[in-house]
DSSP file (Angstrom, degrees, kcal/mol; ACC not computed):
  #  RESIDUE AA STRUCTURE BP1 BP2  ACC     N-H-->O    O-->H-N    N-H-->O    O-->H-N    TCO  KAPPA ALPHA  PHI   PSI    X-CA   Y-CA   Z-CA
    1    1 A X     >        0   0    0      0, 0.0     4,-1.9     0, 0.0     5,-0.1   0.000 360.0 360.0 360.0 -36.2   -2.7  -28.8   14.8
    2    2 A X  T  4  +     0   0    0      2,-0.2     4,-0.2     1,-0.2     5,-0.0   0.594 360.0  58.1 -67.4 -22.0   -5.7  -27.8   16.8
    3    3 A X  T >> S+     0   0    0      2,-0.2     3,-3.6     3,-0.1     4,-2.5   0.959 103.9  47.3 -30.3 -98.6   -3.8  -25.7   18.6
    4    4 A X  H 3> S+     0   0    0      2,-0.2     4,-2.0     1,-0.2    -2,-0.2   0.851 108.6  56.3 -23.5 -55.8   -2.7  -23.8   15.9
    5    5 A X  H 3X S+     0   0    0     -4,-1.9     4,-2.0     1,-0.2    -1,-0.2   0.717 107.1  53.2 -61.7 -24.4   -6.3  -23.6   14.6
    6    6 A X  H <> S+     0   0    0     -3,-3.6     4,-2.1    -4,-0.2     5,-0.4   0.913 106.1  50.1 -96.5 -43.1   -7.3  -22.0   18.1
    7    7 A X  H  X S+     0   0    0     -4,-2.5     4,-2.9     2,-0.2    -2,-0.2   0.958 111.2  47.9 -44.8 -57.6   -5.0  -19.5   18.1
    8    8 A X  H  X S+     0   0    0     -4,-2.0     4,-1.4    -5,-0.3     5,-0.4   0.921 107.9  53.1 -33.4 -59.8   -5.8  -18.3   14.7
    9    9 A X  H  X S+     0   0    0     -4,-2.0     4,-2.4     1,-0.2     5,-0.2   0.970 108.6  49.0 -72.9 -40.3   -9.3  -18.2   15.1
   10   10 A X  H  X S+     0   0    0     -4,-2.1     4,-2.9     2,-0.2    -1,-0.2   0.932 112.2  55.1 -69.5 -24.4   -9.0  -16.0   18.3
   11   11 A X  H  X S+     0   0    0     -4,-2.9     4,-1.0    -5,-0.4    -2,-0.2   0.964 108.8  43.3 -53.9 -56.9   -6.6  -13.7   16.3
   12   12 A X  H  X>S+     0   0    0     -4,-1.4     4,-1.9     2,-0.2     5,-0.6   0.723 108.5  62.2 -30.3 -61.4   -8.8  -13.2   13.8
   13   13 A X  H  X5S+     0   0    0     -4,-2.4     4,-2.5    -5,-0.4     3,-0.3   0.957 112.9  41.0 -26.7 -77.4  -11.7  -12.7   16.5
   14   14 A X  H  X5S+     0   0    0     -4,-2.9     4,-2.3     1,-0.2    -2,-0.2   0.700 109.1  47.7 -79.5 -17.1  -10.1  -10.1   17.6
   15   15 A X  H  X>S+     0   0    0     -4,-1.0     4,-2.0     2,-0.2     5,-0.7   0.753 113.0  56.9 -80.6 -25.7   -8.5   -8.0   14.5
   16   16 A X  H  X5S+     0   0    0     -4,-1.9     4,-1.4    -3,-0.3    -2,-0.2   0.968 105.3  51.1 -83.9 -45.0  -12.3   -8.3   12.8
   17   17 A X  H  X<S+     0   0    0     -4,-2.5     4,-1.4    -5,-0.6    -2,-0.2   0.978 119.1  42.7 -41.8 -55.5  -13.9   -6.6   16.2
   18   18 A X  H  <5S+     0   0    0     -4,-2.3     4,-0.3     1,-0.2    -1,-0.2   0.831 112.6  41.3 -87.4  -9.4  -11.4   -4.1   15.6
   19   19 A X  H  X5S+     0   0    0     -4,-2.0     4,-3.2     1,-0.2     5,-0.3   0.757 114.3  60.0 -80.1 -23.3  -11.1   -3.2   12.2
   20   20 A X  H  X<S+     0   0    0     -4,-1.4     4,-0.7    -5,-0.7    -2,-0.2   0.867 101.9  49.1 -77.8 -19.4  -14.8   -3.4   12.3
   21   21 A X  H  < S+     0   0    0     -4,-1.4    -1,-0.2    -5,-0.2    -2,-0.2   0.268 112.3  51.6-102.7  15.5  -15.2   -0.7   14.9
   22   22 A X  H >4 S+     0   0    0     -4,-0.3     3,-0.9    -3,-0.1    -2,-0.2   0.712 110.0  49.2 -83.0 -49.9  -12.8    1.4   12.7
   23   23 A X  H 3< S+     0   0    0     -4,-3.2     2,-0.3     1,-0.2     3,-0.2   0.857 122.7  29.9 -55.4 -30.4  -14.9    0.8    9.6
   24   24 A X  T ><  +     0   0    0     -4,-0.7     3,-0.8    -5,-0.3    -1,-0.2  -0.352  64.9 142.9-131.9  60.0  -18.2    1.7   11.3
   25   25 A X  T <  S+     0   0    0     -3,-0.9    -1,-0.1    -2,-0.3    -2,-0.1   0.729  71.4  48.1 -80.1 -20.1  -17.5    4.0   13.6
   26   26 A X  T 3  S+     0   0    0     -3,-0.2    -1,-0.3     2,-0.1     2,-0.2   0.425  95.3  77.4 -96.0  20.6  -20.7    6.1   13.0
   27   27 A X  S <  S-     0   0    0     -3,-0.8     5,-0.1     1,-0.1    -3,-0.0  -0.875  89.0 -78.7-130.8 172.4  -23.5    3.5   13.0
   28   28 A X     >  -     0   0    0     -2,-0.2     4,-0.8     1,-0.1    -1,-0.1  -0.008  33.7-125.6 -63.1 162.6  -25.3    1.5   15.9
   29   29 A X  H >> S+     0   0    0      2,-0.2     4,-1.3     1,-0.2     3,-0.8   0.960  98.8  67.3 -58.1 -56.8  -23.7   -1.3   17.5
   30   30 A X  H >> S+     0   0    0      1,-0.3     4,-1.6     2,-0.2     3,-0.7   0.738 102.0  33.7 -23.5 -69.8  -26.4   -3.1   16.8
   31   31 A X  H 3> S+     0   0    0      1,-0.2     4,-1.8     2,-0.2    -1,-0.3   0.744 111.8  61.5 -71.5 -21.2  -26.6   -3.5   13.9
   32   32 A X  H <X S+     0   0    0     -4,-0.8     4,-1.2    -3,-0.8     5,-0.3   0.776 106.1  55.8 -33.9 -44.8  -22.7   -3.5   13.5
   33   33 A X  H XX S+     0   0    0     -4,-1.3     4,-2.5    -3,-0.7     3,-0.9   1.000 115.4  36.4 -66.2 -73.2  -23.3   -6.7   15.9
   34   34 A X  H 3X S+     0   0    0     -4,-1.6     4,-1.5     1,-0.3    -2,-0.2   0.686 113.5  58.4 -64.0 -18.6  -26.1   -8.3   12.8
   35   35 A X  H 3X S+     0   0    0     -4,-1.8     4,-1.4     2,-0.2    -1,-0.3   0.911 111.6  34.4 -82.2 -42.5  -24.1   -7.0   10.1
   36   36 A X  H <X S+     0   0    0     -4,-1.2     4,-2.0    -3,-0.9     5,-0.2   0.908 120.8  54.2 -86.5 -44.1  -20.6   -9.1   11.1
   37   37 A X  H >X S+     0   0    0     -4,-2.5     4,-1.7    -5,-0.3     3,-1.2   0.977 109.5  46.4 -61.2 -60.4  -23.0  -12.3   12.5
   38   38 A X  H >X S+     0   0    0     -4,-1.5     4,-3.8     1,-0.3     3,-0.7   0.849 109.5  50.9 -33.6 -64.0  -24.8  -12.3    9.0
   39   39 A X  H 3X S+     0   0    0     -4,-1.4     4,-1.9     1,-0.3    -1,-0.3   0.822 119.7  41.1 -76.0 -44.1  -21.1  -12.1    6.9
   40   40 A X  H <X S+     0   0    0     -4,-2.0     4,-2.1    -3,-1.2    -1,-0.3   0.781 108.4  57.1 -92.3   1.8  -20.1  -15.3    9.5
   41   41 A X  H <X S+     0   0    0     -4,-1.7     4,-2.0    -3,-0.7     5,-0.5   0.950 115.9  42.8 -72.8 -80.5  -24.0  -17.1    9.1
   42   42 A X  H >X S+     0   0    0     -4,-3.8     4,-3.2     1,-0.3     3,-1.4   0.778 114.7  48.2 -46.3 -59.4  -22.8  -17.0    5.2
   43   43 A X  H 3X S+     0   0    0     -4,-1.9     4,-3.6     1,-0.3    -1,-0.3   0.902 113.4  48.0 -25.1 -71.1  -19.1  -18.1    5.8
   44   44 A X  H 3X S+     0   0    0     -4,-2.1     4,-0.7    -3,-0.4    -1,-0.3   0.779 105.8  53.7 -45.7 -36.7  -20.0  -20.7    7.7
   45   45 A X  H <X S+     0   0    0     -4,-2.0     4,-1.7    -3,-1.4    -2,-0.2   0.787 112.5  47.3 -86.6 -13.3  -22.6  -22.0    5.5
   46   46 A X  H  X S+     0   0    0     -4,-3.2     4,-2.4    -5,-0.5     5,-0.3   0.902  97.9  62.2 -95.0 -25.5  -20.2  -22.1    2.8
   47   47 A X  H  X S+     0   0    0     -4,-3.6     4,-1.3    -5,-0.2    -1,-0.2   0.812 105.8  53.6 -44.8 -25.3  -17.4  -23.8    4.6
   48   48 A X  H  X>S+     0   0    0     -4,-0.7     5,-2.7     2,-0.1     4,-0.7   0.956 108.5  52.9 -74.2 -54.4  -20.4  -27.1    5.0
   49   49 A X  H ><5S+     0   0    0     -4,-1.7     3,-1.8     2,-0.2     5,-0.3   0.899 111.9  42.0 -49.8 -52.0  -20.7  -27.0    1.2
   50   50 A X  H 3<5S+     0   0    0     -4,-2.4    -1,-0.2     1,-0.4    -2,-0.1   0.836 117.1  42.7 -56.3 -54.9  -17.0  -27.3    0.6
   51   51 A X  H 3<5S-     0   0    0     -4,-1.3    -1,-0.4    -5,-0.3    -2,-0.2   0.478 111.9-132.0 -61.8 -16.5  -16.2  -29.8    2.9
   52   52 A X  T <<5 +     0   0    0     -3,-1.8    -3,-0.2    -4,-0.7     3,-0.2   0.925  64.8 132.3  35.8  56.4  -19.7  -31.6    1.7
   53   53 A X      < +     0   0    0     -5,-2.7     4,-0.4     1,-0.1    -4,-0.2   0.110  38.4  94.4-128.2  52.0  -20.9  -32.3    4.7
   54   54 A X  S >  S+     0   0    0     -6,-0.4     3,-1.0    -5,-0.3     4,-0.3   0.765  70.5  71.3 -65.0 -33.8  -24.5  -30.9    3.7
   55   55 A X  G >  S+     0   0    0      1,-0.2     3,-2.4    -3,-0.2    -1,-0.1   0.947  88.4  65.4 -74.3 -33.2  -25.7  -34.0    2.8
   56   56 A X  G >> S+     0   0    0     -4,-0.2     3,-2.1     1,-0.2     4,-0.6   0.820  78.0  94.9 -18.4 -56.5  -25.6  -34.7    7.1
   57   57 A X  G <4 S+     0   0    0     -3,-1.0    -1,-0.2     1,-0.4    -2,-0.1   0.669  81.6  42.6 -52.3 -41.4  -28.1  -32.1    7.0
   58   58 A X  G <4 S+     0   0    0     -3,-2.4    -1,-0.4    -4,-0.3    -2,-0.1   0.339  97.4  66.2-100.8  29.0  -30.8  -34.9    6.9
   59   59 A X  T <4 S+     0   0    0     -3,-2.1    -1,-0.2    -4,-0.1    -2,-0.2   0.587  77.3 107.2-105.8 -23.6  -29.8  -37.1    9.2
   60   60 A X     <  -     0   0    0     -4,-0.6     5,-0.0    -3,-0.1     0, 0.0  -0.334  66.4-131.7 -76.3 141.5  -30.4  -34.3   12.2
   61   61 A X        -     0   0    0      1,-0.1    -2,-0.1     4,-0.0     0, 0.0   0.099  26.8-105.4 -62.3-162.7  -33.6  -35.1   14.5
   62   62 A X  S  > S+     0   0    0      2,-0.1     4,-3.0     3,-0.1     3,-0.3   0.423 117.7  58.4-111.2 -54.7  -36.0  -32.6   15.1
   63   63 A X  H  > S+     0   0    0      1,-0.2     4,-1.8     2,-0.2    -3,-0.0   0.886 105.9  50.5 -68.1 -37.8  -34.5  -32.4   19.0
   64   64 A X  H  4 S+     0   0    0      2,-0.2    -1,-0.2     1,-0.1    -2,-0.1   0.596 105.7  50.0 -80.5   6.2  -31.3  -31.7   17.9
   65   65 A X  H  4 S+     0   0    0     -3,-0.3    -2,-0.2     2,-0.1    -1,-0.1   0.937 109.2  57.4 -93.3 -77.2  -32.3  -28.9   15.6
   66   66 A X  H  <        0   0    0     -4,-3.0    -2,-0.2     1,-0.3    -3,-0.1   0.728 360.0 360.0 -16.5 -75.2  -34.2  -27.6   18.7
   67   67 A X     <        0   0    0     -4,-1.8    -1,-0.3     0, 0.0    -2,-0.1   0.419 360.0 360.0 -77.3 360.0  -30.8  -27.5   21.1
């Protein structure tokens, strides 16, 4: 299954790089770059909520926060 899961995600990798440098073909990379990182910062933080495993959130040291 994890297989499966690893293919997908690099599909997906790669059709949002390019549909994103169709969509925004005039503006910096840069910020192209923060704009798509932001959209998976959010994705990501709601995939922890769903699954519940937010409440983990207070178990993590201090060192592992760090790394």
């Amino acid at each position: 299954m994890w297989l499966l899961f690893a293919a997908l995600s690099a599909l997906f990798a790669g059709a949002s790089s390019i549909l994103a440098k169709i969509g925004i073909s005039d503006t910096d990379s840069n910020l192209c770059t923060a704009l798509r990182t932001a959209v998976v910062l959010i994705f990501s933080w709601i995939m922890v909520f769903i699954t519940g495993e937010a409440t983990e959130l207070s178990s993590i040291d201090g060192r592992t926060l760090i790394f």
